[in-house]
Backbone as CSV, one residue per row, in Angstrom:
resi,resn,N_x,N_y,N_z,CA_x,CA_y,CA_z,C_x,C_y,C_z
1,UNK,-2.431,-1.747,21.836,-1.818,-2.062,20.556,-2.707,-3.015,19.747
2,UNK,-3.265,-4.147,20.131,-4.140,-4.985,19.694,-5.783,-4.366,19.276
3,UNK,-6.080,-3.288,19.733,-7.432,-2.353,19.601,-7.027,-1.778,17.983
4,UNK,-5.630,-0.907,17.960,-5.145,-0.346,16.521,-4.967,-1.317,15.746
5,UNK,-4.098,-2.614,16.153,-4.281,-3.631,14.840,-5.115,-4.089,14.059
6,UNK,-6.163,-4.598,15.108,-8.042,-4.989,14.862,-8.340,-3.804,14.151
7,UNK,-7.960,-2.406,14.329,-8.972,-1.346,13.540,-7.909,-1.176,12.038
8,UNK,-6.726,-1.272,12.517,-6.305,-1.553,10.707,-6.684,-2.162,10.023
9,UNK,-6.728,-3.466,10.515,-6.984,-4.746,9.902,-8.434,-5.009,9.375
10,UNK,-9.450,-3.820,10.086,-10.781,-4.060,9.392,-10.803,-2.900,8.490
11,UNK,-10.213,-1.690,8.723,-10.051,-1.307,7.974,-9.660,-1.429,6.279
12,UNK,-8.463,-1.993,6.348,-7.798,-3.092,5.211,-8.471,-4.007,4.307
13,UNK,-9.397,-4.243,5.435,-10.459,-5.610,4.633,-11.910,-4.542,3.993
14,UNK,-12.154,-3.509,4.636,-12.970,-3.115,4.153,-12.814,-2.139,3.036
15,UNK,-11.539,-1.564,2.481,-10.688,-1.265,1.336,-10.704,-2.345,0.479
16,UNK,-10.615,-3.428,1.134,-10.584,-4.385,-0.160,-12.012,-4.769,-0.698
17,UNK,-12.770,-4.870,0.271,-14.111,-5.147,-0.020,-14.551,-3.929,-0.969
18,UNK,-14.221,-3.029,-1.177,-14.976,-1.773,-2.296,-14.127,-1.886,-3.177
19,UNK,-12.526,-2.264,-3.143,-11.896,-2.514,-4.740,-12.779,-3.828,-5.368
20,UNK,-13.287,-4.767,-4.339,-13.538,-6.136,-4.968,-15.036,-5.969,-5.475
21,UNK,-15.729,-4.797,-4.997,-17.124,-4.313,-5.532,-16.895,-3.876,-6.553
22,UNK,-15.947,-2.917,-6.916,-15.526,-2.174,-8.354,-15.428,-3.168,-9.552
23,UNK,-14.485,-3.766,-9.123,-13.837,-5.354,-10.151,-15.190,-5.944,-10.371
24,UNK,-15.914,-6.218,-9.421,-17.529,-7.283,-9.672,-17.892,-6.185,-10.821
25,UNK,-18.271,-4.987,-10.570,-19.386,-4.527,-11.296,-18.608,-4.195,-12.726
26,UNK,-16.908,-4.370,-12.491,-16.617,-4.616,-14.518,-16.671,-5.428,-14.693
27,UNK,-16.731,-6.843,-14.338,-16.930,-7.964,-14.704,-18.162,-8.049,-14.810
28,UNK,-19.248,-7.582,-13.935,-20.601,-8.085,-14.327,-21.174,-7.126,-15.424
29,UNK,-20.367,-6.128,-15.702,-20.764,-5.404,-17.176,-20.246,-5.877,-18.465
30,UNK,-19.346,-6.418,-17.971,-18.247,-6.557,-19.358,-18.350,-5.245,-20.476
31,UNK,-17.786,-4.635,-19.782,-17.743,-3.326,-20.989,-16.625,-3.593,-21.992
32,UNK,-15.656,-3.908,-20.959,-14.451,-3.958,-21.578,-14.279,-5.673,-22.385
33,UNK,-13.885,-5.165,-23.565,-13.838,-7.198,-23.895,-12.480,-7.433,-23.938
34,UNK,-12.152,-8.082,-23.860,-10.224,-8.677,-24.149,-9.892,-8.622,-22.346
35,UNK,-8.683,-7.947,-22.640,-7.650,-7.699,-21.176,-8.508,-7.416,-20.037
36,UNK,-8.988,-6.249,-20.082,-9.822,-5.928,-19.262,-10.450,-6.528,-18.157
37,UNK,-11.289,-7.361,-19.297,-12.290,-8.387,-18.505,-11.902,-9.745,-18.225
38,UNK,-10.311,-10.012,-18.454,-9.685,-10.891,-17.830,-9.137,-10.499,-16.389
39,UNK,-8.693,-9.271,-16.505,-7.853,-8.714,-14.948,-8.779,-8.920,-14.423
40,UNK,-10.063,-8.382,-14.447,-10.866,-7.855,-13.391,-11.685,-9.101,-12.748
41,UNK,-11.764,-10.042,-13.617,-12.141,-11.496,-13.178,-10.510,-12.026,-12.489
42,UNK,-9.672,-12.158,-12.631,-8.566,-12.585,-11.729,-8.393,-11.713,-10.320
43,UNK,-8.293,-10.832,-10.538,-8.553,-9.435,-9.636,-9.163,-9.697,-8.800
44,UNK,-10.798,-9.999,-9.376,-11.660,-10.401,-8.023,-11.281,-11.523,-7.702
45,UNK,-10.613,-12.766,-8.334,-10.584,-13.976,-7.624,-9.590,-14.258,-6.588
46,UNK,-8.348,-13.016,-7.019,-7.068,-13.109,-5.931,-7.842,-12.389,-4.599
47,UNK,-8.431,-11.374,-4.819,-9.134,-10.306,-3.737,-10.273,-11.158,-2.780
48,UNK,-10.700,-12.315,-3.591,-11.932,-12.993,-2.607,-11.048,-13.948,-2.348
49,UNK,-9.837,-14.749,-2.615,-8.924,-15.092,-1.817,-7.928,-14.827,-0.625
50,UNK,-7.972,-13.533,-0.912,-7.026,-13.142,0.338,-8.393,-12.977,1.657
51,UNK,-9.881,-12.104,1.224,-10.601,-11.603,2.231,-10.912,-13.345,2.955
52,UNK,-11.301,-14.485,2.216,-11.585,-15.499,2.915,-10.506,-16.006,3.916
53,UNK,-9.517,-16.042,2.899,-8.093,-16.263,4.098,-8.458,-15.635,4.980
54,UNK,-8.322,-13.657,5.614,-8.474,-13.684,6.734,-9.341,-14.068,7.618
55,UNK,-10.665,-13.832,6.693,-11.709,-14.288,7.832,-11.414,-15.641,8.025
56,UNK,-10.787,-16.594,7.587,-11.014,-17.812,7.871,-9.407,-18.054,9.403
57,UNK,-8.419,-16.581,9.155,-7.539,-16.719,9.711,-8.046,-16.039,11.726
58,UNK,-9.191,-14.888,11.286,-9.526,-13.927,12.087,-10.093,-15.063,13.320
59,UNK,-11.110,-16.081,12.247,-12.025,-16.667,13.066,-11.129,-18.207,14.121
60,UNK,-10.320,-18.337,13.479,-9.480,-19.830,14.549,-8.735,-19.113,15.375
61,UNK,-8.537,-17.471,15.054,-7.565,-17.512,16.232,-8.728,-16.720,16.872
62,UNK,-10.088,-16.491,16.760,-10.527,-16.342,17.824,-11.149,-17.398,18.544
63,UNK,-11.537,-18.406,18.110,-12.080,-20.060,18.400,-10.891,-19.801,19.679
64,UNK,-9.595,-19.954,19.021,-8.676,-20.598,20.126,-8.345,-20.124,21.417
65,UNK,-8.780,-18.991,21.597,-8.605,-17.839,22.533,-9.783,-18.283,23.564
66,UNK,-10.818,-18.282,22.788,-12.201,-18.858,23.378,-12.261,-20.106,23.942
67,UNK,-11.194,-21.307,23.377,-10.998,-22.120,23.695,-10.785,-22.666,24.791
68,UNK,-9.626,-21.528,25.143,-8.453,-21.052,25.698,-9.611,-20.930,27.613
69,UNK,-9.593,-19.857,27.119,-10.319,-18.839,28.342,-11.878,-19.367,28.798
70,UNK,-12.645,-19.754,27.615,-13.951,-20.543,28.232,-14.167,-21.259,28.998
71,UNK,-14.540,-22.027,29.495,-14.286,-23.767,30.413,-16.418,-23.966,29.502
72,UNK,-15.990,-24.904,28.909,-17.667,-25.173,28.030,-17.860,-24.679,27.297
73,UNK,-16.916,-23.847,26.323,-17.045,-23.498,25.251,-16.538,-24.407,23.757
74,UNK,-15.868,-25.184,23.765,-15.997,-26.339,22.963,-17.097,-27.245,22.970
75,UNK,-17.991,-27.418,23.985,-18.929,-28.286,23.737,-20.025,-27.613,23.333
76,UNK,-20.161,-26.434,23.522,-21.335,-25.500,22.521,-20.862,-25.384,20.859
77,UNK,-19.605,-25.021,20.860,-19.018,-25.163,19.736,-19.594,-26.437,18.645
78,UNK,-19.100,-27.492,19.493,-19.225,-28.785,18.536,-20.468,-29.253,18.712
79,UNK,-21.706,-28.737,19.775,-23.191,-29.064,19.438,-23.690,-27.616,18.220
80,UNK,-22.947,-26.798,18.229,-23.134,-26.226,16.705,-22.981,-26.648,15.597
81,UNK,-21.663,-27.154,15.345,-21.151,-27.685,14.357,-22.300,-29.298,13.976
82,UNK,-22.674,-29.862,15.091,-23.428,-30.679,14.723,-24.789,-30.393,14.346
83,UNK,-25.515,-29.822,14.713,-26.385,-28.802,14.653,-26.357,-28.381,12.759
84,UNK,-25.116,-27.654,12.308,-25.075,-27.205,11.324,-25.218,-28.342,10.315
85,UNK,-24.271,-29.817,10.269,-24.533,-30.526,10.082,-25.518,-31.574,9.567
86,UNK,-26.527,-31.501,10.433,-27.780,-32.057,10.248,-28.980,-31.763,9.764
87,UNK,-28.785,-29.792,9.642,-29.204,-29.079,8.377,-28.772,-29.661,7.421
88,UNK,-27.360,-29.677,7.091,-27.119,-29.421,5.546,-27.117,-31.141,5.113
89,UNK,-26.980,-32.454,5.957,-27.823,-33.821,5.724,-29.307,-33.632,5.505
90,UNK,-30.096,-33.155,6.589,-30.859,-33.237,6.004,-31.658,-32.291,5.142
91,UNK,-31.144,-31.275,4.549,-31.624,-30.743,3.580,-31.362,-30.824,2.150
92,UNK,-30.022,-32.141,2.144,-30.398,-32.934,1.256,-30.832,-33.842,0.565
93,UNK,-31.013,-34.643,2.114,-32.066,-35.254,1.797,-33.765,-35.168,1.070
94,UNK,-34.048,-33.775,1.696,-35.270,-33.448,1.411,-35.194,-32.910,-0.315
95,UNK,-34.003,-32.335,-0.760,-33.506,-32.096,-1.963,-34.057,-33.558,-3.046
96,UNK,-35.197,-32.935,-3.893,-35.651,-34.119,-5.045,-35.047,-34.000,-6.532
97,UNK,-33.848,-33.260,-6.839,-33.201,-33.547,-7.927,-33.611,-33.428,-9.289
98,UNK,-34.807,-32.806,-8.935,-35.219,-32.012,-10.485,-35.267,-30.301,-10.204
99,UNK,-34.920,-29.774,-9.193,-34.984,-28.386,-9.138,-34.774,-27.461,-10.345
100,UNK,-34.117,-27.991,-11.066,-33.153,-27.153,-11.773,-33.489,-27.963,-13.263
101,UNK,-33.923,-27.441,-14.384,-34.271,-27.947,-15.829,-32.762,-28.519,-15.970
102,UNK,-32.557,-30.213,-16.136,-31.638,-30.367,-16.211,-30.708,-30.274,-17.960
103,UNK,-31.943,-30.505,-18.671,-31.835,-30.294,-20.754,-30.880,-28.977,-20.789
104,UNK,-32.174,-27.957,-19.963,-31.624,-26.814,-20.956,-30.490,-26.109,-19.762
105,UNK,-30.139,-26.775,-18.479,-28.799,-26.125,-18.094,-27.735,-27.364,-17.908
106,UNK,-27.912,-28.143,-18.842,-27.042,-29.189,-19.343,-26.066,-29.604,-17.762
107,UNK,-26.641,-29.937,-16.776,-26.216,-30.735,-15.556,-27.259,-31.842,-15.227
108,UNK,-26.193,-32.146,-14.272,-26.575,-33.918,-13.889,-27.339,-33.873,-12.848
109,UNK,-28.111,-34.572,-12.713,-28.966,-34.792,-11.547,-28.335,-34.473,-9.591
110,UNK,-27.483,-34.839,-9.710,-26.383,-34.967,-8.477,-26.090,-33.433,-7.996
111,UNK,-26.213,-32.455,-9.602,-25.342,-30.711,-8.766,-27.495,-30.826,-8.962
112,UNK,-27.915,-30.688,-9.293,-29.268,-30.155,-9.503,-30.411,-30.272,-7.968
113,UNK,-29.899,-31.693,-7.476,-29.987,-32.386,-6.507,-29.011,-31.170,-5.028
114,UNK,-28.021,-30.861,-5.323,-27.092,-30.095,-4.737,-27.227,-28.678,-4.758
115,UNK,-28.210,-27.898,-5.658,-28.721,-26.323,-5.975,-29.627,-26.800,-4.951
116,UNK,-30.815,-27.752,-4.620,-32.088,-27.771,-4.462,-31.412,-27.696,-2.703
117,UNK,-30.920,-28.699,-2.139,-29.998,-28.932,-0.694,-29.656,-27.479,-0.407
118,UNK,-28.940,-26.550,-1.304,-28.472,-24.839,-1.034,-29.890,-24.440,-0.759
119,UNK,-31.027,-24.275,-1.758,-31.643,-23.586,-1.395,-32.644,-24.188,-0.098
120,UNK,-32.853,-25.256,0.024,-33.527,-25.773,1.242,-32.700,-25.578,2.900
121,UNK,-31.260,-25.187,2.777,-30.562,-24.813,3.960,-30.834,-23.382,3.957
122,UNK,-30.518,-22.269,3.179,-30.880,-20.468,2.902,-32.139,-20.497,3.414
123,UNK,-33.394,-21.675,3.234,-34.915,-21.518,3.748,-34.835,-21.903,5.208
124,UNK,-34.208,-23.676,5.754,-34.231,-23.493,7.347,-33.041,-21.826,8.070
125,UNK,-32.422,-21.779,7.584,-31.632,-20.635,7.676,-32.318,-19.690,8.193
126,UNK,-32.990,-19.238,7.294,-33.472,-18.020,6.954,-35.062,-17.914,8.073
127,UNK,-35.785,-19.135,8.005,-36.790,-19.254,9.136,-36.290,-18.957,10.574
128,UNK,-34.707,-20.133,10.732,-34.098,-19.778,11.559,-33.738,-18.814,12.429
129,UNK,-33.255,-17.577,11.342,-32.685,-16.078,12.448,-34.255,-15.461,12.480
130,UNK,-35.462,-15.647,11.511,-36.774,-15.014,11.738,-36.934,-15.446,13.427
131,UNK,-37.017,-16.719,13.331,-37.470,-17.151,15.329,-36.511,-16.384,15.973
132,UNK,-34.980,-16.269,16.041,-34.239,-15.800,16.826,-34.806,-14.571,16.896
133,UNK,-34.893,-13.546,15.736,-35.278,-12.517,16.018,-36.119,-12.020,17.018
134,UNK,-37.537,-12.726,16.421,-38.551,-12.556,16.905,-38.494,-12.557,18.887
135,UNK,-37.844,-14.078,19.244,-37.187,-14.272,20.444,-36.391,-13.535,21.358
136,UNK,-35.375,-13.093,20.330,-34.306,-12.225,20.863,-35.159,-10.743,21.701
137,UNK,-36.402,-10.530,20.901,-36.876,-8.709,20.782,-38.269,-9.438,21.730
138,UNK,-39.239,-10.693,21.622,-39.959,-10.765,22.700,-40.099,-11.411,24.822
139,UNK,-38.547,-11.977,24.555,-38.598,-12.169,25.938,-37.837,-11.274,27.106
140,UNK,-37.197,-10.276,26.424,-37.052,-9.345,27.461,-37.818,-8.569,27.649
141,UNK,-38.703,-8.234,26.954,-39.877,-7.267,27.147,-40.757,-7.839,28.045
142,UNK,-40.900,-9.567,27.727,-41.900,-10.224,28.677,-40.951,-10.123,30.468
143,UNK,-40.108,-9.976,30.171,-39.163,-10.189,31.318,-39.625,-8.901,32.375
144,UNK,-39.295,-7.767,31.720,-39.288,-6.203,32.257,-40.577,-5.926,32.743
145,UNK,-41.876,-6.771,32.071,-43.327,-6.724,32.566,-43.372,-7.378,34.144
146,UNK,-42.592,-8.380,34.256,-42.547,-8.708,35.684,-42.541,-8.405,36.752
């Protein structure tokens, strides 16, 4: 019973995910001016509200299960969470607060300072899953040579 729920339920979300693609691409056209392009901007904002809800509902009740059934799975947990942490400190730190022309996109040093921190976490990020990759696909091969 729990196999059919999980496959409704992604199902469901992935119905919503192509109405909420439709709505983006009238909003990011604006064809329509007036009504239109008010629904379809509310539309998407109720629709990326409900999909975060679940995932945000999908993911604690699987934490808790894991919780549950692991023995050392909270302490990997929360050396992640710290882990994640100390990216996003220190990548704002490294963030120098002129990223962003502050004149001509009329913000304050502080969000400009806060674009530069986003994109310096998307870069350790992004180096990040490159090593995993790379890792993931060269030590079993070194393994199987054995």
């Amino acid at each position: 019973m729990k196999e059919k729920t999980d496959k409704i339920l992604t199902l469901a979300l992935l119905g919503l995910a192509i109405v909420m693609t439709a709505i983006a691409f009238v909003f990011a056209l604006n064809t329509a001016n007036g009504g239109m392009f008010d629904l379809a901007f509310w539309l998407l904002i109720a629709m990326m509200v409900v999909a975060i809800g679940a995932i945000v509902l999908f993911l604690v009740k699987k934490l808790a299960e894991r919780f549950a059934t692991e023995k050392g799975y909270l302490k990997k947990f929360l050396i992640l969470i710290g882990i994640a942490l100390v990216v996003l400190v220190l990548s704002y730190l490294l963030a120098r607060g002129d990223d962003v022309d502050l004149v001509k996109f009329g913000i304050s040093e502080g969000t400009s300072k806060l674009i530069g921190a986003a994109c310096i976490v998307c870069y350790i990020l992004s180096i990040g899953a490159v090593c995993a990759i790379v890792v993931a696909e060269c030590l079993p091969k070194s393994n199987k040579k054995k």
